[in-house]
N, C-alpha and C positions, 0 to 999 in steps of 0.2 A: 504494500500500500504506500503510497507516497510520503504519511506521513513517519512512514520507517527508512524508502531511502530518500529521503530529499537532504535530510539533516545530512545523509553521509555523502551525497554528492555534492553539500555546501563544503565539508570540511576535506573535501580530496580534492576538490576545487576543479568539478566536475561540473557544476552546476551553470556555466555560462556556457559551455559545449553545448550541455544537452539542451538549454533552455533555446541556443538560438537554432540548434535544432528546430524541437518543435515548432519556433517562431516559421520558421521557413516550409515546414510539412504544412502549417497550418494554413499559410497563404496558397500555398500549392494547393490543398485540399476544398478551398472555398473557391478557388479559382476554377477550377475542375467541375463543381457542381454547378456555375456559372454559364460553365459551357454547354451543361447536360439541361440549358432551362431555367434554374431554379434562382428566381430574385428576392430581396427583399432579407436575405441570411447575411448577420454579421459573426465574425469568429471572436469569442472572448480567449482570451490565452491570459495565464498567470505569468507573470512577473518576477523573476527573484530579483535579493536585494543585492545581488553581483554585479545583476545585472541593471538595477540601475543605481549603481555607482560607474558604471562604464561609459566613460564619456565618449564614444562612438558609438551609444545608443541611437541616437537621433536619426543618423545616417543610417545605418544597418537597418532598421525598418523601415526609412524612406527609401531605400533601395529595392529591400524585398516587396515594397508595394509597387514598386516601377515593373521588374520585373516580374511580377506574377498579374499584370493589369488590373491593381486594384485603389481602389480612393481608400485613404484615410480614415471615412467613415466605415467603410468596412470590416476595421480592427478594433477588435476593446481591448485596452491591456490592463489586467486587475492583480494591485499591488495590496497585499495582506495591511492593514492598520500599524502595525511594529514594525515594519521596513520604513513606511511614509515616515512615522513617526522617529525614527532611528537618528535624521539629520534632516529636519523639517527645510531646513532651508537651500541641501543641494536638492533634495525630493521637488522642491517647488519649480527650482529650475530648470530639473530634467523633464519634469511632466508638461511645464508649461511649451517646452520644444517638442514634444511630442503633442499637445492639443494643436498648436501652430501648424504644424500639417495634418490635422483633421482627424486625428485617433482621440478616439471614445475610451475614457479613460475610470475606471469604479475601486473603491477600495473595499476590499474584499475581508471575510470575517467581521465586520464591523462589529462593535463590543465588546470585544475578547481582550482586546489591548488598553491601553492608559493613554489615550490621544486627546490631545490640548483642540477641546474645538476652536480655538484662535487658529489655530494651524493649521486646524480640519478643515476650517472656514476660507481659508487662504491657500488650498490646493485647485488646483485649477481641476479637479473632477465632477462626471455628470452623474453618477451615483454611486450608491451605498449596499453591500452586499450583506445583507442579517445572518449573523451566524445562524445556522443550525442546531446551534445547543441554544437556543432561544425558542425556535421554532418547535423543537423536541417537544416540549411538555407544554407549551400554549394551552393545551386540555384541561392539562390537572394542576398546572403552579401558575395561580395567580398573578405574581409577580413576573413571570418571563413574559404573559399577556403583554400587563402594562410594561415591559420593555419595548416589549415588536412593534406595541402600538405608540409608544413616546416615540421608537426609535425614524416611523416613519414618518411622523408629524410634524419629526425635527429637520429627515433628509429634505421634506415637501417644504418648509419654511424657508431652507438656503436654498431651494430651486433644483432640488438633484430627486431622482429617482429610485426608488426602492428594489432591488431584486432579495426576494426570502429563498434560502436556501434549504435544503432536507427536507422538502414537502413532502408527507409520504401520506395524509390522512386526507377526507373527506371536511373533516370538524378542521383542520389545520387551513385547509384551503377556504375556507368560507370565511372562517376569521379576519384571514388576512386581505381576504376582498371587501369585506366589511370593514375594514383599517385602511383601505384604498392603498394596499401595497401594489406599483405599477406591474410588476413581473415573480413568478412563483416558478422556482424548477426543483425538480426531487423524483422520488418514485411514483409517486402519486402519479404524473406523464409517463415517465418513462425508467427504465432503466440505461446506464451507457450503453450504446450500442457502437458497432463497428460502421465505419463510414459506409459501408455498402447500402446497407442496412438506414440510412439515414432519409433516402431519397424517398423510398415507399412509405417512410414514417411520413413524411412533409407532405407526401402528395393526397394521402389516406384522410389528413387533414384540413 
């Protein structure tokens, strides 16, 4: 599970290989379904904090969107709350050069971390990812309710978007449409599937 090797391809210093890896499978892969038809699909891809510390971020994905014919808006790139927060003010500059050519940009896990909303408030992103351990028991604990529900009332005040993450119930999903959460992904939809696999899901739809 990622959350067992990420940590160890942070610390073998592995983690910007494989990250721009994927960066590049990812464009290639939305570009492909592009060709097969299918409009209106943007790729989210995570972010390590290797990687944006690499000050040849900016380039490297404005290249790879040259290259695979894709705009800007096409890409989200979602930086966990404790990376942003890690050096608030090179995070500001890096992202701001990436909104500058038209990448959609969301902080991811929202909650989990100790993030200064002065700083929150001053990142140039268009939303907010609700953890899953928030969403988990929205059922039965009270208090993660009134999280999910402050938490979106707060992303909708500063003008940003909500995605809840670990959707997996019926009672989960209604809540948070009742809380005008903008976007819901989990089991509930789907489970991952393989890109093959992706096109019948879209068109089914």
């Amino acid at each position: 599970l990622p959350v067992k090797f990420i940590p160890i391809a942070e610390e073998s210093g592995l983690i910007e290989s494989l990250g721009s890896w994927v960066l590049e499978e990812s464009c290639r892969q939305l570009s492909a379904w592009r060709a097969q038809g299918v409009e209106g699909l943007r790729m989210a891809v995570n972010l390590s904090a290797q990687q944006l510390r690499s000050p040849d971020l900016m380039q490297f994905v404005a290249a790879l969107l040259k290259r695979h014919g894709l705009k800007g808006g096409d890409l989200e790139l979602e930086i966990t709350e404790s990376v942003a927060m890690e050096n608030p003010e090179r995070a500001v500059g890096q992202l701001q050069g990436l909104r500058d050519i038209g990448i959609q940009l969301s902080i991811d896990d929202f909650g989990t971390g100790y993030s200064s909303l002065a700083y929150l408030k001053r990142l140039p992103i268009q939303a907010l990812k609700l953890d899953r351990t928030f969403v988990r028991d929205i059922e039965t604990d009270s208090s993660d309710a009134e999280i999910s529900a402050a938490t979106i009332a707060l992303a909708h005040t500063l003008g940003m978007k909500v995605v809840a993450e670990g959707v997996e119930t019926e009672a989960q999903r209604d809540f948070l449409v009742m809380c005008q959460c903008d976007y819901l992904q989990g089991y509930f939809f789907s489970e991952p599937l393989p890109a093959e696999d992706i096109l019948p899901f879209i068109r089914e739809r």
